[in-house]
C-alpha positions in Angstrom: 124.9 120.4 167.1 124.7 117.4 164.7 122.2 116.2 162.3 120.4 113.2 161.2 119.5 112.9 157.7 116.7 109.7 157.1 117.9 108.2 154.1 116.9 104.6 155.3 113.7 104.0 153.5 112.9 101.7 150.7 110.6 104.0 148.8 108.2 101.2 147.8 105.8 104.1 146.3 108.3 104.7 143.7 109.4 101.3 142.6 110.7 99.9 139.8 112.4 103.8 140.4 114.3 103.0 144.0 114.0 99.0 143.7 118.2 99.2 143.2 118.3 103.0 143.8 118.0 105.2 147.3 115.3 107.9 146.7 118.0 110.8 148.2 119.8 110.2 145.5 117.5 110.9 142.8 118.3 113.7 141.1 116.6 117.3 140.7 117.7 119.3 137.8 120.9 117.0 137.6 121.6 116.7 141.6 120.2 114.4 144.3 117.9 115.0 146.4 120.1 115.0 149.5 122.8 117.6 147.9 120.4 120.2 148.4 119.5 119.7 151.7 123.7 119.2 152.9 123.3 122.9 151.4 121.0 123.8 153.9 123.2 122.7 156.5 126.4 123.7 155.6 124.9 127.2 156.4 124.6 126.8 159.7 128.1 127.1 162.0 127.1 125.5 164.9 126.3 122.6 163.5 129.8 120.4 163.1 128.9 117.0 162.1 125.9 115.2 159.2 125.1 112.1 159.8 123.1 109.6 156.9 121.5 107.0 158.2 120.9 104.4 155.3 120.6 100.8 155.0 122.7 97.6 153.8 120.7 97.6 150.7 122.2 101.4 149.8 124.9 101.4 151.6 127.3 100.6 149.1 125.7 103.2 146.9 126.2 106.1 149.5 129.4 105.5 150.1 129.7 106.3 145.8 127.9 109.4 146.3 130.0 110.7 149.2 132.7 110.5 147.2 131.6 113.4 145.1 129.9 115.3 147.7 131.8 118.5 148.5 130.3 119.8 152.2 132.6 122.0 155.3 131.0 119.5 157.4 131.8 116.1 158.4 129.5 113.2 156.7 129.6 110.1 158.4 127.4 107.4 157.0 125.9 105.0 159.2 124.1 101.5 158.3 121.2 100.7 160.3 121.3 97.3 159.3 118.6 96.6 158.1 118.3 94.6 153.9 114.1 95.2 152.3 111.1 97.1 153.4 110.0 94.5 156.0 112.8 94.7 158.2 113.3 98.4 158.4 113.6 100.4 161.7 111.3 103.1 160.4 111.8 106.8 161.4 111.9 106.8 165.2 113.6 103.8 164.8 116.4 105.4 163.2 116.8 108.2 165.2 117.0 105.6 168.4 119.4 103.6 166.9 121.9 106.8 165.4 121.7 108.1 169.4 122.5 105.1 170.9 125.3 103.4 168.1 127.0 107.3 168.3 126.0 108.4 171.8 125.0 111.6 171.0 125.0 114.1 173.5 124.6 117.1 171.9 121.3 118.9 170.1 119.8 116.8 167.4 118.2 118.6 164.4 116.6 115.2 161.6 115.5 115.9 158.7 114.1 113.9 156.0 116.3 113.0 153.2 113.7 112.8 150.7 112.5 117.1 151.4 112.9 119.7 149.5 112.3 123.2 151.0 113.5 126.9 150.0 112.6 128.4 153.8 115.3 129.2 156.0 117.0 126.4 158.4 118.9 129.7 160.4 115.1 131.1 161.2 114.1 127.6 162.2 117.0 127.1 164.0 117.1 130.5 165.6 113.3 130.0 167.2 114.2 126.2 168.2 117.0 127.4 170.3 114.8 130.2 172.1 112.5 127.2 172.6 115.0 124.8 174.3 114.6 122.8 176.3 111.5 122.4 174.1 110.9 120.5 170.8 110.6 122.2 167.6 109.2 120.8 164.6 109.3 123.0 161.1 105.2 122.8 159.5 104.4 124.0 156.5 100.7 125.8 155.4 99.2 123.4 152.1 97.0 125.0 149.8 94.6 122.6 149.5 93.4 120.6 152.5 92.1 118.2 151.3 96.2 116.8 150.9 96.8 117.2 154.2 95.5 114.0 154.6 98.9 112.6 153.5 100.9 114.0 157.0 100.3 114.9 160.4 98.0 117.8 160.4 99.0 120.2 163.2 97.0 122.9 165.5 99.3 125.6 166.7 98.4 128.4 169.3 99.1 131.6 169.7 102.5 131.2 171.4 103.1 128.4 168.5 102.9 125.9 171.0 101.3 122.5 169.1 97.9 122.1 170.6 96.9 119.4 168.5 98.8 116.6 166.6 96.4 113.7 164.0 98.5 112.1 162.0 96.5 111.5 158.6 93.4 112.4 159.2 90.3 111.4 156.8 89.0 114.0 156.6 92.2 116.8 158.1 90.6 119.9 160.0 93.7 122.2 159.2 95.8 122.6 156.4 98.8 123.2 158.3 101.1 119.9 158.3 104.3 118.7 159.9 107.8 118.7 157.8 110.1 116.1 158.5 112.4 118.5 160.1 112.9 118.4 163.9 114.9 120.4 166.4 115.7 117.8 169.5 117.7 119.5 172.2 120.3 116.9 174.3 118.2 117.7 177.0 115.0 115.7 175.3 117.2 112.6 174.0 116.3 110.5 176.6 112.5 110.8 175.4 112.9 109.1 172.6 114.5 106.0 173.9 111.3 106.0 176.2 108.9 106.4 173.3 110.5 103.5 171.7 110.3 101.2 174.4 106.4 101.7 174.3 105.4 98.6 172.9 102.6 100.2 171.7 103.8 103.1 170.1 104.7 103.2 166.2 108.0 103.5 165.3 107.8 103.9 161.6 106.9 107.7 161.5 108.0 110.5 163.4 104.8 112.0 163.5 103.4 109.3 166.1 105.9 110.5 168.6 105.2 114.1 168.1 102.0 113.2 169.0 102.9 111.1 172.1 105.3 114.1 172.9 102.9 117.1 172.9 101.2 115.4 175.8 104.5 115.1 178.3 106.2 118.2 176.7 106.4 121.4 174.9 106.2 121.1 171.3 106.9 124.0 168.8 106.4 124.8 165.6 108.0 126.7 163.1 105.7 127.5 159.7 108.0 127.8 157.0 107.5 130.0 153.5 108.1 129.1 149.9 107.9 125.6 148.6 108.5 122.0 150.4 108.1 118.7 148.9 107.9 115.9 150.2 109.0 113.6 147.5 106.9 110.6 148.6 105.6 109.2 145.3 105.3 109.9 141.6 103.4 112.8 141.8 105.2 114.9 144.2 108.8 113.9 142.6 107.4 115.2 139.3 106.2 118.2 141.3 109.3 118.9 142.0 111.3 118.7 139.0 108.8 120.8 137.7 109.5 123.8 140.0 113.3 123.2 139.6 113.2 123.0 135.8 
């Protein structure tokens, strides 16, 4: 298994903080962002290879930080090309472009360099592979719904099959939202270069394809415990070095 860590983003919401800085690599109780979630990983066996996607902007500045990074696994960095915030391949886009410049064959699990979660990746990882050849994405239960608003709010069933997929909603009818933590087997690779080639489809976030997906495939989901942040702006970084003080 490998993984994709998104660590391409320019972070605009957080400027003048990431204008010359990568938001993975701001720290949390004196560690970046990213370290925590290579611990994640590194608990996992099958999985023998991390891949951080980044960009020519912050390139330079990962390669510092990998340096000092201690992991079992492999880290390869990889440079999507891309120099500001206009250009940028987005999430999807990143994901198409690591398959295709690394020719991955094997299961895919992404995961969003900027989240912070204390649930466990082995019981994700344990019900993704019972799900294979399925999709399985990790959601997460707010406690207010009103911020929902922010992701894609997700309807599971019974069988935690994902029934419905809005990606935010005005006015969200569940408080249960998508993670950016997704289990793709080898088997649905291919899926993704065909989302992409949809002129119409968005390639920024991940959550538009999980919505075209649920429609041709399977798509599980995995409700995780604890905490999660998804450090997207001021708030939610503060957020978080409150809970880790």
């Amino acid at each position: 298994m490998k993984v994709l860590i998104l660590a391409a983003g320019y972070a605009t919401r957080l400027y003048p903080l990431t204008k010359k800085y990568p938001k993975p690599l701001l720290e949390i109780k004196g560690r970046p962002i990213i370290n925590y979630i290579i611990d994640k990983i590194s608990s996992v066996s099958e999985i023998n290879e991390i891949y951080v996607v980044t960009n020519s902007k912050f390139i330079g500045t990962f390669r510092r930080w990998a340096k000092t990074i201690k992991s079992a696994k492999k880290i390869t960095l990889v440079d999507d090309l891309t120099k500001n915030n206009r250009d940028r391949l987005g999430s999807m886009g990143d994901i198409d472009f690591l398959i295709t410049r690394k020719k991955i064959k094997d299961d895919l699990l992404v995961v969003g360099g900027d989240n912070l979660f204390n649930g466990s990746l082995k019981g994700f990882l344990g019900a993704a592979k019972k799900n294979i050849p399925d999709v399985s994405i990790g959601v997460y239960r707010l406690k207010q719904k009103k911020d929902a608003s922010r992701y894609g709010v997700v309807k599971l069933d019974t069988h935690k099959k994902v029934i419905s997929f809005q990606e935010k909603p005005r006015q969200p009818q569940s408080s249960l939202v998508a993670m950016c933590l997704y289990f793709i087997p080898k088997a649905c690779l291919g899926l993704v270069k065909e989302y992409i080639r949809g002129s119409k489809n968005k390639i920024d976030a991940a959550g538009g394809y999980i919505a075209w997906l649920k429609d041709r495939a399977d798509v599980y989901g995995y409700v995780f415990e604890g905490f999660w942040f998804d450090i997207g702006d001021y708030k939610y970084l503060n957020a978080a070095k409150e809970r880790f003080a």
